[in-house]
N, C-alpha and C positions, 0 to 999 in steps of 0.2 A: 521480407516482412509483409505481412496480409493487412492492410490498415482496415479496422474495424471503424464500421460509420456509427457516428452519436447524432443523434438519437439514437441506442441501441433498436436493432428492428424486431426483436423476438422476444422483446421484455421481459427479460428474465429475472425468477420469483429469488432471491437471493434471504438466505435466512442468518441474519445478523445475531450474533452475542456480543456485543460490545460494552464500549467504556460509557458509563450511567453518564459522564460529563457532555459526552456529543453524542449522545442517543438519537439526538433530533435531529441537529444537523448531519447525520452519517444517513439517517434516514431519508429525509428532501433531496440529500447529492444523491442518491440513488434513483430517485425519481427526477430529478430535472434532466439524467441523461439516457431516461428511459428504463432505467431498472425497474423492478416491483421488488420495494420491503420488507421483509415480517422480522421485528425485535420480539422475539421472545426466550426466555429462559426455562421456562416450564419444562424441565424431562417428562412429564406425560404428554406434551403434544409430539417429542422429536420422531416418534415411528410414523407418523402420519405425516408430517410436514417432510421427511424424506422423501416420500411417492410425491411432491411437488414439486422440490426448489430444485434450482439450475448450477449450486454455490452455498457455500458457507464460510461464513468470516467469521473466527473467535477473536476476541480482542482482550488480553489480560488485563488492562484498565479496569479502574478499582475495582479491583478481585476482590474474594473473599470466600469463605468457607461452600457457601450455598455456589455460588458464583462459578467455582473453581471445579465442582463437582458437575454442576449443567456442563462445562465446556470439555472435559474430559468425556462427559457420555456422549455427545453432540461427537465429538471429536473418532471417537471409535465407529459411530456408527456411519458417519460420512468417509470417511478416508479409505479411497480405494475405488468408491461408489460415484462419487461427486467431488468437484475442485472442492479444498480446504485451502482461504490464507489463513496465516498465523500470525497476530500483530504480537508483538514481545515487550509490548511497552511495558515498563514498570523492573526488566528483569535484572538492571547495571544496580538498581537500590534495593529490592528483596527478593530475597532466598524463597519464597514463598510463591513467588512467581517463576523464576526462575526451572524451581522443581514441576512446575507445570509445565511449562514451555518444553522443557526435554523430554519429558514423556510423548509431546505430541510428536516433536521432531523425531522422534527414534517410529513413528509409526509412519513418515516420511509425509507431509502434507504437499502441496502442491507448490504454495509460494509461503517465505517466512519473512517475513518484515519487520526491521524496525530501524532507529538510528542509527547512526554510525557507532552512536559508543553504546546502544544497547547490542547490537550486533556483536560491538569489539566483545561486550562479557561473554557472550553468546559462544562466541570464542577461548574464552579462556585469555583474552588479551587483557592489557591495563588498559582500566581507563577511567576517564575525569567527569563520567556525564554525573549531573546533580537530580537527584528526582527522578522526574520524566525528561530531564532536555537533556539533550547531547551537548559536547564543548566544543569547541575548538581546536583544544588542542589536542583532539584525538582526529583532526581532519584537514593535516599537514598532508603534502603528497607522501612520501616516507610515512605516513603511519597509514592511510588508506594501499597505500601497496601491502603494506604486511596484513592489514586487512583482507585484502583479495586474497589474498595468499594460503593466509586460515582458511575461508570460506571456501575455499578448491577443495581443501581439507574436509569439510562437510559430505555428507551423504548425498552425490549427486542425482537422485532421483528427484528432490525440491530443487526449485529456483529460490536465489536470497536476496532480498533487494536492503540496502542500508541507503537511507536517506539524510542527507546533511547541507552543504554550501554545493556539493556534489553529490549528485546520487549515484549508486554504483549498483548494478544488476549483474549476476551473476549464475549462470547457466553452465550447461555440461559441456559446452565446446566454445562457448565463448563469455566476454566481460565486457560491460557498459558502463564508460562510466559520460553520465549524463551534467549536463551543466545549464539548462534552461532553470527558472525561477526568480525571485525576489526576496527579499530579506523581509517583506511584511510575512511573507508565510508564516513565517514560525516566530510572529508577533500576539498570536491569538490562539487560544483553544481548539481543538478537534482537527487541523488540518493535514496532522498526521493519520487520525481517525479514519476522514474522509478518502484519504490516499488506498488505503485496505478496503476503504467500499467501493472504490472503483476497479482496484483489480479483480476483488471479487465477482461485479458486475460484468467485467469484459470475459474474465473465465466463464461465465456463465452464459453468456453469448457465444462462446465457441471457440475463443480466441488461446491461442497455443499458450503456454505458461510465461514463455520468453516473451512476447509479442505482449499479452497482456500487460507483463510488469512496465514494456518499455513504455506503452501508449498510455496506461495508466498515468503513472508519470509525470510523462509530458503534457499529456492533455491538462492536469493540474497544474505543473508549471507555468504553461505560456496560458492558461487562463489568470494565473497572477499577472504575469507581463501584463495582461490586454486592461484588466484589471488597475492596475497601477498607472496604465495610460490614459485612463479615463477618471481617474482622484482628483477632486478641485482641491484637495486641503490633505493636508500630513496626518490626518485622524486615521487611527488602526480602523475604528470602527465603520467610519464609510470605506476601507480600503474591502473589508470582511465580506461586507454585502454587495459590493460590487464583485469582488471575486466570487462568492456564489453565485449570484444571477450568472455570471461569463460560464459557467458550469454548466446551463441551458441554452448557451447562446453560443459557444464557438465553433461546436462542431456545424450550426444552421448558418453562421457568418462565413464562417472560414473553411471551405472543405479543402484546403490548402494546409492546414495548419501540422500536419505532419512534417511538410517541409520544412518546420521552421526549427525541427529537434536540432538540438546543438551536440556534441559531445563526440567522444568515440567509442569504435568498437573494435577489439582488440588492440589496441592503442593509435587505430588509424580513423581519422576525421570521419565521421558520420556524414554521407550526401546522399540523401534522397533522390528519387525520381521515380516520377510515374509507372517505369518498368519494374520495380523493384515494392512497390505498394500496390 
């Protein structure tokens, strides 16, 4: 694995369609770890902002008619040309997303993201997720193996990351399943959001698909940990903003923090070293 350094070094222009709820926040994590930006929807800027950006992130979050239509034209015109992720959020509760999301996956994007149990529909599996949050009890060891499972089943030219209590990365020769984070994450808004601006941002830096999803990831995860070690009090909301600030600050504290990924890969412990980074 090639560990990409944060502050990314070639600031890459990353052009976002995201979810209206973390517009903001998906946009600062982009710059606090050296990305450059641009939210916009407009289909008459996307020929021109193609000759710039390094990446594109769609993100079905609150879709809608106009909404649905920018991310399909955005979607043709990058794919092929430039990394595309695909966040899927929204697809385990409508059909309206859903129909979007396969469109783009059948033109094969780069990386496809979402929960565990927006994945599992993604799939064609059951599942329990409500809204946007994924359950629990779609993320038993026994139901994340029939997860990987399906996802083999996928069109392996994309990488598929499903994120839950474990994250699971999935690529054409190998499976990751990751276990760094905190249970505040997915206490608050956008940190899902935020996860698709950073693999976009590492894609866009140069970083292989597999390698992105994993450092992605992780870099989010253990910026929770470092995050949660520094809480004076049990408030979601000072946990939030400390965990953003640690999005500016881990890779300049810690150029170690690679070593700290937890999990496996093809079902054998994950160990780092310097020869191998």
């Amino acid at each position: 694995m090639k560990k990409i350094t944060i502050p990314l070094q070639t600031a890459p222009l990353i052009h976002c369609i995201t979810n209206a709820i973390s517009v903001e926040t998906v946009a600062n994590a982009l710059l606090y770890i050296g990305a450059k930006p641009i939210m916009t929807e407009d289909i008459r800027a996307f020929n021109d902002l193609a000759l710039q950006t390094n990446s594109l992130l769609l993100n079905l979050g609150s879709l809608s008619l106009d909404k649905g239509k920018s991310i399909l034209a955005a979607s043709k015109l990058a794919i092929g040309k430039e990394p595309v992720v695909l966040d899927v959020v929204g697809i385990a509760s409508a059909k309206s997303a859903m129909k979007v999301a396969k469109k783009i996956i059948a033109d094969q994007p780069t990386i496809v993201r979402g929960n565990i149990s927006e994945m599992r529909a993604l799939c064609d599996l059951q599942t329990h997720g409500r809204g946007v949050d994924g359950s629990l009890l779609d993320q038993t060891d026994e139901e994340l193996i029939n997860l990987i499972t399906a996802l083999k089943q996928l069109p392996q030219e994309s990488v598929y990351v499903a994120t839950g209590t474990k994250d699971i990365v999935v690529a054409r020769n190998n499976v990751w399943v990751l276990s760094n984070g905190v249970p505040e994450l997915d206490r608050f808004t956008g940190s899902g959001d935020t996860l698709s601006g950073l693999l976009a941002a590492l894609l866009g830096e140069g970083a292989s698909p597999e390698d992105a999803a994993i450092q992605a990831i992780s870099y989010l995860n253990i910026a929770g940990e470092t995050a949660k070690s520094k809480t004076v009090t049990s408030g979601i909301a000072e946990f939030r903003q400390l965990f953003l600030n640690e999005l500016s600050l881990l890779g300049v504290e810690d150029s170690d923090w690679v070593n700290k990924i937890r999990g496996t890969k093809n079902d054998e412990t994950i160990i780092f070293s310097d020869s191998e980074i």
